[in-house]
C-alpha positions in Angstrom: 108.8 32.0 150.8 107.4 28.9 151.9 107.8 26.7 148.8 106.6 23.4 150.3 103.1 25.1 151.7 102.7 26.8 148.4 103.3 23.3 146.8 100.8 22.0 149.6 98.2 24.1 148.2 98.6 24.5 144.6 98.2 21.0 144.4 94.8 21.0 145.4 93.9 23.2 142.9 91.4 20.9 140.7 90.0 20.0 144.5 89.8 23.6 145.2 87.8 24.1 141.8 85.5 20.8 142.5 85.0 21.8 146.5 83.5 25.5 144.8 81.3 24.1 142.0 79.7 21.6 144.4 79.0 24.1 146.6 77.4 26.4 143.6 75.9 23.6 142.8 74.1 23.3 146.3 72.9 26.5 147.5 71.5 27.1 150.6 70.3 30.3 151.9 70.5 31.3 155.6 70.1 28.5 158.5 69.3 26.0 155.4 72.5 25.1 154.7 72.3 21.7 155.8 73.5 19.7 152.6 76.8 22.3 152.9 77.3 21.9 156.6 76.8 17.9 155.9 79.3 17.9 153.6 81.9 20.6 155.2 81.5 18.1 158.4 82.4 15.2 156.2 85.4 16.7 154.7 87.0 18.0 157.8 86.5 14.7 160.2 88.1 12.8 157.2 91.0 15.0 158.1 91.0 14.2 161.5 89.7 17.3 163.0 87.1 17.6 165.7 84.0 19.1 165.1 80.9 20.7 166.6 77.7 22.2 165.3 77.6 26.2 166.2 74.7 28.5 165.1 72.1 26.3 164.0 73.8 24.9 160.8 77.4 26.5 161.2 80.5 24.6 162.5 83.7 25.1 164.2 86.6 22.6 163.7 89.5 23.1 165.9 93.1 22.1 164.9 95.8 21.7 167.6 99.5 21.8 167.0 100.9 18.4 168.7 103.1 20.8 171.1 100.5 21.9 172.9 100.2 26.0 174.0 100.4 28.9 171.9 98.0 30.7 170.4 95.0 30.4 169.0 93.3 31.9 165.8 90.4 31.8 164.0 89.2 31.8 160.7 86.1 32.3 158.8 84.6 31.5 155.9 80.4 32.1 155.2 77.8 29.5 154.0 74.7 30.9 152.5 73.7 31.6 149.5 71.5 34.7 147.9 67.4 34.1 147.3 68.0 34.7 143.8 67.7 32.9 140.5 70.7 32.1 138.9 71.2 33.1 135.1 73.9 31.7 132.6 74.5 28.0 131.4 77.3 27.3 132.9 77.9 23.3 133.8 77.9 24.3 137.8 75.0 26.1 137.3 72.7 26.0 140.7 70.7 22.8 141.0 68.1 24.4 143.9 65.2 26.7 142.3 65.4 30.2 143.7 68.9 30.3 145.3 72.8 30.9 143.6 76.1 31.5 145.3 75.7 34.8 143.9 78.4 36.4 146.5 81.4 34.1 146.5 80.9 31.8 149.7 80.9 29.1 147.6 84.9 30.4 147.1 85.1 30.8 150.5 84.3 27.8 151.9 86.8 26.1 149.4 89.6 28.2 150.2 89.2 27.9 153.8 88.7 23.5 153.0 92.3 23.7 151.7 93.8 25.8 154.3 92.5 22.9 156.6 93.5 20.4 154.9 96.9 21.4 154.2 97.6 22.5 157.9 95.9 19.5 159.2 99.0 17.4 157.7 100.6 19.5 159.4 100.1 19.2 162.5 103.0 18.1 164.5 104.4 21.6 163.3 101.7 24.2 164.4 102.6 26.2 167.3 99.5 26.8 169.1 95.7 26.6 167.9 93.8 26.7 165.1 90.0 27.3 164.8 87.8 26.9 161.7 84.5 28.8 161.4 81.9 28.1 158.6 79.2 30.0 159.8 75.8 30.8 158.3 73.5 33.6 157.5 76.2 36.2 156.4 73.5 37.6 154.0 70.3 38.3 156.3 70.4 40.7 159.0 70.8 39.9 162.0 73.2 37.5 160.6 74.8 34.3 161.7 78.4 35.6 163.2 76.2 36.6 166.8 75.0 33.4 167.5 78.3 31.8 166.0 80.0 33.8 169.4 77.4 33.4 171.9 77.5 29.7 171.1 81.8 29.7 171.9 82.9 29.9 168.6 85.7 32.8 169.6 86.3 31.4 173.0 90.4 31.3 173.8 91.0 32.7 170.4 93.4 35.3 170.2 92.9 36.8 166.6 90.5 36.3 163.9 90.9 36.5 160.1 88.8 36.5 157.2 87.9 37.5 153.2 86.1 38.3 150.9 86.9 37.2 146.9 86.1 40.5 144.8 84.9 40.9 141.6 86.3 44.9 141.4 89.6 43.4 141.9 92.0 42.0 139.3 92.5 38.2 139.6 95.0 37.3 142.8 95.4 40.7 144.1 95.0 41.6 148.0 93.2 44.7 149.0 92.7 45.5 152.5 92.1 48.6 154.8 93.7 50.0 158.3 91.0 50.5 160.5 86.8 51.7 159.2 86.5 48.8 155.9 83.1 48.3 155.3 79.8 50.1 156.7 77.0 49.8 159.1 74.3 48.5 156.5 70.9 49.7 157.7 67.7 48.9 155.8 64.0 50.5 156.3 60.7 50.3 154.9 58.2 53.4 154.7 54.4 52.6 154.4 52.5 55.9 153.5 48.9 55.9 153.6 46.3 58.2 151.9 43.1 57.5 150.8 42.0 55.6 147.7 40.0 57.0 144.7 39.1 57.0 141.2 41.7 58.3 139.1 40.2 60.9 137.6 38.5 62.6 140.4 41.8 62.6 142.8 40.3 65.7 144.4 38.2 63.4 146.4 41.2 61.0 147.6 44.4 61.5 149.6 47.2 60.5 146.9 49.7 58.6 149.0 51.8 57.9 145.4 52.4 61.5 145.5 53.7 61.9 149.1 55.9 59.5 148.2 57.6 60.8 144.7 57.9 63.7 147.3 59.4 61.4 149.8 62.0 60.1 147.2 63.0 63.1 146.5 63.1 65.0 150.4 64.8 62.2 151.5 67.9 62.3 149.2 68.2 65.6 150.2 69.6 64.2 153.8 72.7 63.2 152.6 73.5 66.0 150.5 72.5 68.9 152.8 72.6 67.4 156.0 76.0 65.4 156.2 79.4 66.4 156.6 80.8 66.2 153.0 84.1 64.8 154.4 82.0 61.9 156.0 80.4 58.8 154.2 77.4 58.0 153.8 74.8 56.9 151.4 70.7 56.9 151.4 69.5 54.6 148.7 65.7 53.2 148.0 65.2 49.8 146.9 62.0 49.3 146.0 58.6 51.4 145.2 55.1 49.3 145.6 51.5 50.1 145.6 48.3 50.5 143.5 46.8 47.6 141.2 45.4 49.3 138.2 46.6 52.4 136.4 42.9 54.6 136.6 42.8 53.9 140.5 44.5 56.0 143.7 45.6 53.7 145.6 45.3 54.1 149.2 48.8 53.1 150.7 52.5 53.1 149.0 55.3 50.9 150.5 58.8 52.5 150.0 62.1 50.6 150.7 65.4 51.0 151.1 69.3 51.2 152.8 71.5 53.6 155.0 75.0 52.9 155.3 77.3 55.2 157.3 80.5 54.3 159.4 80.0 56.7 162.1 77.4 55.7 164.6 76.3 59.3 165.0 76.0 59.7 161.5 73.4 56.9 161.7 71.8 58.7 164.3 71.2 61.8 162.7 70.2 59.9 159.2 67.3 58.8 161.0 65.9 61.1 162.9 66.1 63.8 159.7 64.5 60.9 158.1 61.6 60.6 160.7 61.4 64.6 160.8 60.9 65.1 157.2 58.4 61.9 156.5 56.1 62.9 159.3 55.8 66.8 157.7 56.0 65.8 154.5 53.3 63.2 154.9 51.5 65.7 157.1 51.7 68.6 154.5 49.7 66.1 151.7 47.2 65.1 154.4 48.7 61.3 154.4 50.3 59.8 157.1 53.1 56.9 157.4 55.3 54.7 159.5 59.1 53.5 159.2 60.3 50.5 160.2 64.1 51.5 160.2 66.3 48.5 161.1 69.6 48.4 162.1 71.9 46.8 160.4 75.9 44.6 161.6 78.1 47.4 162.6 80.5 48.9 160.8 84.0 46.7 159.9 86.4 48.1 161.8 89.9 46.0 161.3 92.9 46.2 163.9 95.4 48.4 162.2 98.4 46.1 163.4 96.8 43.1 161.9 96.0 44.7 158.8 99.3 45.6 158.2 100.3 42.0 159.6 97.9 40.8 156.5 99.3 43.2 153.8 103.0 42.3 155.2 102.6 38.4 154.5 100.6 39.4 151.4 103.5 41.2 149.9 105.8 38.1 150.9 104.2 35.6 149.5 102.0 36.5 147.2 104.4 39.5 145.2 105.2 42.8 146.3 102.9 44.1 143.7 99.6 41.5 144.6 98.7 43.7 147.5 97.7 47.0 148.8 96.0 49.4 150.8 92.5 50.3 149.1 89.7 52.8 149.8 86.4 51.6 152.3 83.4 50.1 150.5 79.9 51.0 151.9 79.2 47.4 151.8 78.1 45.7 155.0 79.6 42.2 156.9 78.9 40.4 160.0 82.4 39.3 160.4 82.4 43.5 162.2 81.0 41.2 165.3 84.1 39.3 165.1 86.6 42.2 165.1 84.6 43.7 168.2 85.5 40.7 170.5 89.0 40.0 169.3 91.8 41.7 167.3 91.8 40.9 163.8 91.4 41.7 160.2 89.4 41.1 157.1 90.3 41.6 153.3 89.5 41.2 149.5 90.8 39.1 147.5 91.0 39.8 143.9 88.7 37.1 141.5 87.5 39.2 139.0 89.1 39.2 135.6 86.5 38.7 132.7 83.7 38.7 135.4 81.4 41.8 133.9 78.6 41.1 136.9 78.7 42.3 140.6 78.2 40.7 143.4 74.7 40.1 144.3 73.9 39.9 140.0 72.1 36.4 138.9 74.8 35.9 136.8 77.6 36.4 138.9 80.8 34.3 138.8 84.1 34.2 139.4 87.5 33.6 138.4 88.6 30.6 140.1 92.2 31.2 139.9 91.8 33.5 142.6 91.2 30.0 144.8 95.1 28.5 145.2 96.6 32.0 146.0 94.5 33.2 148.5 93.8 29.8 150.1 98.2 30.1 150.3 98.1 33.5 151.4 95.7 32.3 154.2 97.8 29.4 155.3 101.0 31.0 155.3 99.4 34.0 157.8 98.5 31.5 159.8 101.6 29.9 160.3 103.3 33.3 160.5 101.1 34.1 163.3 101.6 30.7 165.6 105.1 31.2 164.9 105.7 35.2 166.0 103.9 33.3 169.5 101.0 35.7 168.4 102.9 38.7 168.3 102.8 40.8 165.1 
């Protein structure tokens, strides 16, 4: 047990609250984030750390022990905020029209604030590197983590860490998974086209509503009858659009929606049975159509040694009950580009205790005594990890 780090951190914990509500207060969605990076620059220079723009309006701070050598490792935290309109009264409510923390980052950027700041006064002490990543545009495909590592931010890093605050999970629990986490989040849009008429003569038009009910429903049928049962995957639609008046056929119907699969030849055949069936079905009501089907970050894969590196200290610092193994989610993350370049691990942390909204809801929130805990947990993995030499 560390108790001095755990002091180190605990005693930030009004800091911790104030560093998320600012941020709530200040949302910024992807590659706007310039009032947060402004401020996350401001903070970190005040601690004497170096820093440098990355990925437009990311940054990566860098940390080195006074000994010089040893390892290096990373660790993330996202920036933007969701294009939706927060709902609720509470006094951190979301100053900027149109955009909320609806997804935590605002947690995450606090937690990873205190790991630096409690390391940085620490510095004669750390055995090797450490690298802070805030990066931005975690929510919009193609996402800010490739341009983050095109632009150096992994360079001489030797493992990566990250998390996620969770609303399924009880307040200050871990959850993490060994190997396949999260999946490859895919989105596509379907435009079918028909030919317009009056309502009550649709004899004379091509209904293009009607292909796609059918559409809806043929589609669906993919992952059902088409998929290994034993496999994951899930075909959802989003969104329905077209016509302006209800005595008018309209004469073209946009449908969208999401594929998420782990496997990347389960992506594969998800959408060329989609292709097959929209083209006959299409063809069979005398429409026609296109797909735009875009791929999504690839699937999360985590290093199983690190994992269990992450669930170890978890369990050591945190309580032998505060962490465990847990089942995949079909969510999607960008950090996935992170774990392809360098060995690594990412992982929930429980902040949901009388939160009833999801992620992604207008009036999602969360519990901030998740904040001190994991911000600890993160800080004592880190220090675990310099002083192993890098070896877990």
């Amino acid at each position: 047990m560390r108790d001095d780090l755990k002091a180190a951190v605990y005693g930030l914990t009004d800091e911790l609250t104030g560093w998320r509500r600012e941020f709530h207060r200040h949302p910024e969605v992807a590659y706007r984030e310039v009032w947060t990076s402004a401020k996350l620059r401001s903070l970190l220079e005040g601690w004497g750390l170096p820093v440098e723009a990355c990925a437009k309006t990311g940054l990566r701070a860098v940390l080195a022990g006074a000994g010089g050598g040893g390892p290096t490792v990373a660790l993330r935290a996202d920036m933007d905020a969701l294009p939706i309109e927060e709902e609720g009264d509470a006094p951190y409510r979301s100053l900027n029209p149109g955009a909320t923390h609806a997804c935590a980052h605002d947690g995450h950027m606090a937690i990873l604030l205190a790991v630096a700041k409690v390391l940085a006064a620490r510095e004669d002490g750390i055995k090797g590197r450490v690298v802070f990543l805030f990066q931005p545009s975690e929510e919009r495909n193609p996402g800010g983590a490739k341009p983050m590592i095109e632009e150096g931010a992994l360079d001489g890093v030797d493992a990566v860490f990250g998390l996620h605050l969770w609303q399924p999970l009880p307040t200050g629990t871990l959850g993490i998974v060994k190997g396949p986490m999260m999946a490859q989040p895919d989105d596509f849009t379907i435009v079918v086209r028909g030919k317009g008429g009056h309502g009550s003569m649709p004899h004379q038009a091509v209904d293009p509503i009607l292909a796609a009910a059918q559409l809806v429903v043929s589609l669906q049928s993919i992952v059902s009858r088409n998929v290994d049962p034993l496999k994951p995957a899930v075909l959802s639609f989003g969104s329905v659009s077209g016509g302006t008046i209800y005595n008018v056929i309209p004469g073209e119907v946009s449908l969208t929606g999401t594929v998420r699969t782990f496997d990347p030849a389960l992506q594969a055949l998800i959408e060329g049975r989609m292709r097959a069936i929209i083209e006959d079905t299409c063809r069979a009501f005398g429409a026609t159509a296109e797909i735009r089907y875009q791929k999504g970050y690839p699937a999360l894969v985590n290093d199983v040694r690190m994992a269990e590196f992450v669930l170890k200290t978890a369990r050591d610092v945190l309580g032998a009950d505060k962490a465990t193994i847990i089942d995949p989610v079909m969510g999607g993350e960008d950090f996935a580009y992170y774990l392809q370049k360098v060995p690594g691990a990412f992982w929930f942390f429980g902040a949901g205790d009388g939160r009833p909204h999801p992620h992604h809801h207008p009036a999602f929130d969360i519990d901030e005594r998740a904040l001190a805990p994991a911000a600890f947990h993160m800080a004592s993995l880190v220090l675990d990890f310099l002083e192993r030499g890098g070896k877990v």
